[in-house]
N, C-alpha and C positions, 0 to 999 in steps of 0.2 A: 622408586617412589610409588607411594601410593594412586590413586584415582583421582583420591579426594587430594592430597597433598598436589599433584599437577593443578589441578583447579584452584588452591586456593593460592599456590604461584604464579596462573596467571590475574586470577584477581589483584593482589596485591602490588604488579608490574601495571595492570591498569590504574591502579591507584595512582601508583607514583607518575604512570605520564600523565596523567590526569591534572593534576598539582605543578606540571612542563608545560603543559598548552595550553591551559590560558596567561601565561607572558610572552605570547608570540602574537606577534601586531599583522592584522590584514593581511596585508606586502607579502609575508613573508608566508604566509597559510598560503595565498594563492599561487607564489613560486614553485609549491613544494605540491599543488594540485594538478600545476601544470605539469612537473615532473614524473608524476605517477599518471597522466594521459601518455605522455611520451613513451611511456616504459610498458606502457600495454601494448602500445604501436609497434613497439617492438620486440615485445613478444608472442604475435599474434597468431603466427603458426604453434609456437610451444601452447597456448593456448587451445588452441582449437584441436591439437593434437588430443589435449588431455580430454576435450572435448568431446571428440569422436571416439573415445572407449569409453566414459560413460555413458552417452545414448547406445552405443552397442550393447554393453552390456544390460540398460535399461529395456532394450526392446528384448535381449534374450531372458529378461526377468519378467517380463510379461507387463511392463506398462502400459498405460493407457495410452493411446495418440495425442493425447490432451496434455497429459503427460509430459509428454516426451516431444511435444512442440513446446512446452516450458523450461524443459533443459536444455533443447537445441539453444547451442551459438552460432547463428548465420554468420557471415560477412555485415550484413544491418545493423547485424544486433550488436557485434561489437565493436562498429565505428558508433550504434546510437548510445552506447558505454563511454566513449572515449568523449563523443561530442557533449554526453550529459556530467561529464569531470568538468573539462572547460566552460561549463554555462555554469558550474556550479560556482569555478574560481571568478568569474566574469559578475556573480552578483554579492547586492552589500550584504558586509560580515556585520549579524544584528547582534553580536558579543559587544558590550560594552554601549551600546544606545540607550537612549534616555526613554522610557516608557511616557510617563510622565514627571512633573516638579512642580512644587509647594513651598508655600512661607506660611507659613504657622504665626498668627498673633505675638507668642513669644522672640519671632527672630529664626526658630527653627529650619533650616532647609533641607527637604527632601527631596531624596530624586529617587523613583522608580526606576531600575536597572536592570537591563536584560546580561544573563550568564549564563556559563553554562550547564547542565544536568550534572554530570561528572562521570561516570561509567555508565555506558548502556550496551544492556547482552540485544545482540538481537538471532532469534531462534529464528532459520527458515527452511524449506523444502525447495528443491527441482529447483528453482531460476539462479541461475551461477551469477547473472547481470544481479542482484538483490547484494552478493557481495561488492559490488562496488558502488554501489548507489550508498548503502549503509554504510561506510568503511568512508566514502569522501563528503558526504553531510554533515559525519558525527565529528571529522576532522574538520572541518569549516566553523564548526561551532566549540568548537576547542574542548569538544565530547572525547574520552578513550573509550576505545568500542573493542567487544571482543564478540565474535562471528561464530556463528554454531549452525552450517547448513547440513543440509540431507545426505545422508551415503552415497546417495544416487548419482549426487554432483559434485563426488569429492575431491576427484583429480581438478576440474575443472573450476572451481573455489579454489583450492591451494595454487594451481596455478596464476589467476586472476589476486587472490592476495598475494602472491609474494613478487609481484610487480608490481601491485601497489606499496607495499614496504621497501623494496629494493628502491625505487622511485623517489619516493619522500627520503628514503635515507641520503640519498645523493644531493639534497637540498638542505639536510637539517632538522628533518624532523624528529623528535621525540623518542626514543627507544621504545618498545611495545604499544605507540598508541594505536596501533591495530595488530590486532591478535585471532588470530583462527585457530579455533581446537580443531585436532587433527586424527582427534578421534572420533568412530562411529559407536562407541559404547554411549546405550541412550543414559548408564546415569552421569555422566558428564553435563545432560541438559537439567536432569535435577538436582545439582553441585552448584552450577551456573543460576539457576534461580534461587538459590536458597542463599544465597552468598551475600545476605546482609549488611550491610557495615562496608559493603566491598563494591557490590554495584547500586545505582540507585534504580537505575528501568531497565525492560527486557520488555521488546517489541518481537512478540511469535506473526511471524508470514507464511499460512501452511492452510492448510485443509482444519477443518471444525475442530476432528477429533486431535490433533495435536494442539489447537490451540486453548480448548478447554482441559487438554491433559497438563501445559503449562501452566493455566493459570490455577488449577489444581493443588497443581505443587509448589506456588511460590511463596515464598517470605518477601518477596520487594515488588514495587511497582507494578505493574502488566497495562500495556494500552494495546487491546484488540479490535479483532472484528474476528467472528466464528465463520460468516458466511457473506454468500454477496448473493442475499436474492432480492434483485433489483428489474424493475418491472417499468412498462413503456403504458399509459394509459392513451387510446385514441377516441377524444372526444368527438360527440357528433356532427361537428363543428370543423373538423381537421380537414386539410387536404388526405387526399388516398393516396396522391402518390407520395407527398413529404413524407407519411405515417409508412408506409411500407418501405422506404430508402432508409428511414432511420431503426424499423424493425430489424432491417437485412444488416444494418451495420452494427447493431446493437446483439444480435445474434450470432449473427456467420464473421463476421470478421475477427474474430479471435474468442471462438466457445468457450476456451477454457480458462480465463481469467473473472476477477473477481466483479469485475464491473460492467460485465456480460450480462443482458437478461435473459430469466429464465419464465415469465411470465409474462403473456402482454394480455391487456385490459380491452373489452369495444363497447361503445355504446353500442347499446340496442337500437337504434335509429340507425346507425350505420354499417351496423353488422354485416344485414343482407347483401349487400354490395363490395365490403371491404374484405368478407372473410374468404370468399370464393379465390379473389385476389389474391389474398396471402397465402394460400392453402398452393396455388400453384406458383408462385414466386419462391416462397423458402422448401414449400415441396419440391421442387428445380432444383433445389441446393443442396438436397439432403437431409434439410432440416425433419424430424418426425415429430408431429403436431398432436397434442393432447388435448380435448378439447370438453367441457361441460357439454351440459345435455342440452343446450341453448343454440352454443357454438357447433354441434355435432348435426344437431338439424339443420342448418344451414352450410356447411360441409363435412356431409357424413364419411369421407376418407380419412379426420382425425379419429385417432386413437380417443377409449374413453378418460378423459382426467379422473384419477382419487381425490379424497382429501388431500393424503400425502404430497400432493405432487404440487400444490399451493406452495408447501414449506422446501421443496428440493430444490438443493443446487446442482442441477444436473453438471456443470462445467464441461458441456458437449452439444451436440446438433437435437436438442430436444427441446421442446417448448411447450410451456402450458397456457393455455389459451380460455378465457371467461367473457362471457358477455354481461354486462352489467347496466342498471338501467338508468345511472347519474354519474356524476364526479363524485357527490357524496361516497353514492358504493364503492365507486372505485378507492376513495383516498381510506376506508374502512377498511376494505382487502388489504390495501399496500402494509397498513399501522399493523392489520391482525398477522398476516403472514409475512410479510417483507423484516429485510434484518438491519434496517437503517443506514444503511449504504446508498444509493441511486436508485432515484426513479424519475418520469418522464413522463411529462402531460403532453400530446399534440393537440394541439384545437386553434381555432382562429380567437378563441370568445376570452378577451383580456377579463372576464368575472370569473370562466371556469380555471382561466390560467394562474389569477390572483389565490382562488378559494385552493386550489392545489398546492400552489408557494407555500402557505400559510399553514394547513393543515395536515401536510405526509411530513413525519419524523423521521427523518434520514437526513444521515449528515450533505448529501449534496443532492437538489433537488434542478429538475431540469424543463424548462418549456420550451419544445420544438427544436431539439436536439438530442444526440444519442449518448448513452450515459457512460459510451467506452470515452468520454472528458473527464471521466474524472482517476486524473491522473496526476501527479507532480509537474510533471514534464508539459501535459498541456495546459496546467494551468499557472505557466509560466516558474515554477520551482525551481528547473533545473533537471531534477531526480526526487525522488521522495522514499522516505523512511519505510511508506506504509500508509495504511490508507485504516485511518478510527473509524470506529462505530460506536466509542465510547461518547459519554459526555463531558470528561475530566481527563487529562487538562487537556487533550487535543481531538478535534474533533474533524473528519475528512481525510482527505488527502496529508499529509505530514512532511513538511520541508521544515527550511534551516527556523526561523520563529517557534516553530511545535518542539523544537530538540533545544530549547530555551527552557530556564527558570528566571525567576528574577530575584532581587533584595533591594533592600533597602539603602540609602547611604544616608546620614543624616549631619549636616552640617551645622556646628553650636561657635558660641565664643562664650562659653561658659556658663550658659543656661543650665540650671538644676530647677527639678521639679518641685513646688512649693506643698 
């Protein structure tokens, strides 16, 4: 068989378990989530085995460290796998809830109905855990998903899916409602979006340029985010030490993810004091500081910042650093270069904290806290699909409600329209 005929077998296998699992009640979804936590647990050496040959062969491929701390599966990482199945089966199935409901002058009853998508591809790169986050949400919400990760982390994705299939099957689940192609030919990912009629969404998790190469190429759906340059504002007003614990966490605690900043903001009023600060706090850490001509005068060991380096997502120990001389400028910066992901006011001043709320365009906006929250996980999901930067239909962080559609039910005893 062809490419395209593989693909459009398994579209059509998602079809049909598609049309299988939404007549599976609650009970029986979360039996069959717990099953497939069990079944990672026990196979968590066959896992990590597969594991350990593609970070090998990633580092002999010359990945980044950033990288290749995204493909690593720790021992954390895949009990925080296993524990985030069981928080998934542990919350309500929002299939089948009443949005809202209406009586119409005629008699008419409505009810607004939450259901499900029905096929969703989801495209990703390096994090092997991204298969089972997307594999047991899209199964919670009675989605059939079919999973398309990176080369990089091929052993270790077919691993991890076929303990989640092996898993569900032992309980009853659905034939193909999770599917991984198991191939690294990239036009399988353009077969997979184009596949009209077959899937309705495809959520890409990856770096800029694969994500705008998906949406590129597709005939259905796409809910993205290209980039995460998400940025910490410290007003004049902030504590030094709160603003530099949330710099260092918002940085150094995990560079390479999307919710990591790569920009922080100072007032001019508190620069003289806080940059000197920072400069040897995340300079301690490795961190390499890029800084305007503002911030440079006041710690001339940063590097000089370009324009460029406003719009990068470095996803490493680099940071670009401006001094600005309101919230105004700063919430200006964030709209002109930021990618509507996370950002972060520190200040004590409920007006600078308010005007920041209101005015940065980003799906999840933060005062005097670090923007590695914004997460499924922390913000009580479970796991999450992915994280929008779209405006339509999801926006943020993406759990079991965003992998919702709704309709209509309309209830008569023989009303015709006059």
């Amino acid at each position: 068989m062809s490419l395209h005929d593989d693909m459009l077998t398994i579209g059509e296998r998602a079809l049909e378990a598609s049309r299988a699992l939404v007549t599976l009640k609650a009970r029986k979804k979360n039996t069959i989530l717990l099953a497939m936590a069990e079944e990672l647990e026990a196979r968590r050496q066959t896992i990590q085995a597969a594991n350990a040959i593609d970070v090998e062969e990633g580092r002999n491929a010359g990945l980044s460290p950033a990288m290749l701390d995204r493909l690593l599966l720790t021992d954390a990482r895949l009990n925080g796998m296993i524990s985030g199945i069981q928080a998934v089966a542990a919350l309500k199935d929002p299939i089948g809830s009443s949005i809202s409901r209406w009586i119409r002058p005629n008699g008419l009853e409505i009810i607004k109905q939450r259901v499900p998508i029905g096929v969703i591809g989801i495209i990703y790169e390096s994090r092997p855990n991204v298969t089972a986050d997307s594999a047991v949400l899209c199964f919670k919400t009675s989605n059939a998903v079919i999973l398309r990760g990176g080369k990089e982390a091929m052993r270790s994705n077919a691993a991890i899916a076929d303990a989640l299939i092996e898993g569900g099957r032992k309980r009853g689940m659905p034939e193909h409602a999770i599917q991984l192609i198991r191939t690294t030919d990239r036009e399988a990912v353009k077969e997979l979006v184009q596949m009209d009629g077959k899937v309705d969404l495809v959520i890409p998790r990856g770096g800029e340029a694969l994500i705008r190469a998906v949406t590129g190429m597709a005939r259905v759906p796409v809910i993205k985010h290209y980039k995460g340059v998400c940025h910490v504002y410290v007003d004049e007003t902030a504590s030094p030490e709160m603003a530099l614990g949330i710099a260092e966490n918002a940085k150094c605690q995990r560079p390479g993810v999307c919710n990591a900043i790569e920009t922080l903001l100072v007032h001019e009023a508190i620069a003289p004091t806080f940059l000197p600060q920072l400069a040897a706090r995340l300079g301690g850490l490795g961190v390499e500081l890029r800084g305007d001509e503002a911030a440079r005068a006041i710690a001339p060991e940063m590097k000089a910042a370009t324009e460029d380096d406003w719009f990068e997502e470095y996803l490493d120990l680099i940071l670009a650093v401006r001094v600005v001389g309101s919230v105004q400028e700063a919430i200006r910066h964030i709209n002109t270069y930021g990618s509507r992901h996370s950002d972060a006011i520190v200040s004590d001043s409920e007006a600078a904290q308010k005007e920041f709320m209101r005015d940065v365009d980003s799906s999840t906006v933060y005062v005097n806290a670090s923007t590695r929250f914004t997460d499924g996980g922390e913000f009580g999901m479970g796991a999450e699909i992915g994280i929008s930067t779209d405006k339509l239909h999801a926006r943020g962080p993406m759990g079991l409600e965003e992998l919702t559609t709704y309709k209509y039910l309309v209830y008569g005893k023989g009303q015709i329209r006059p």
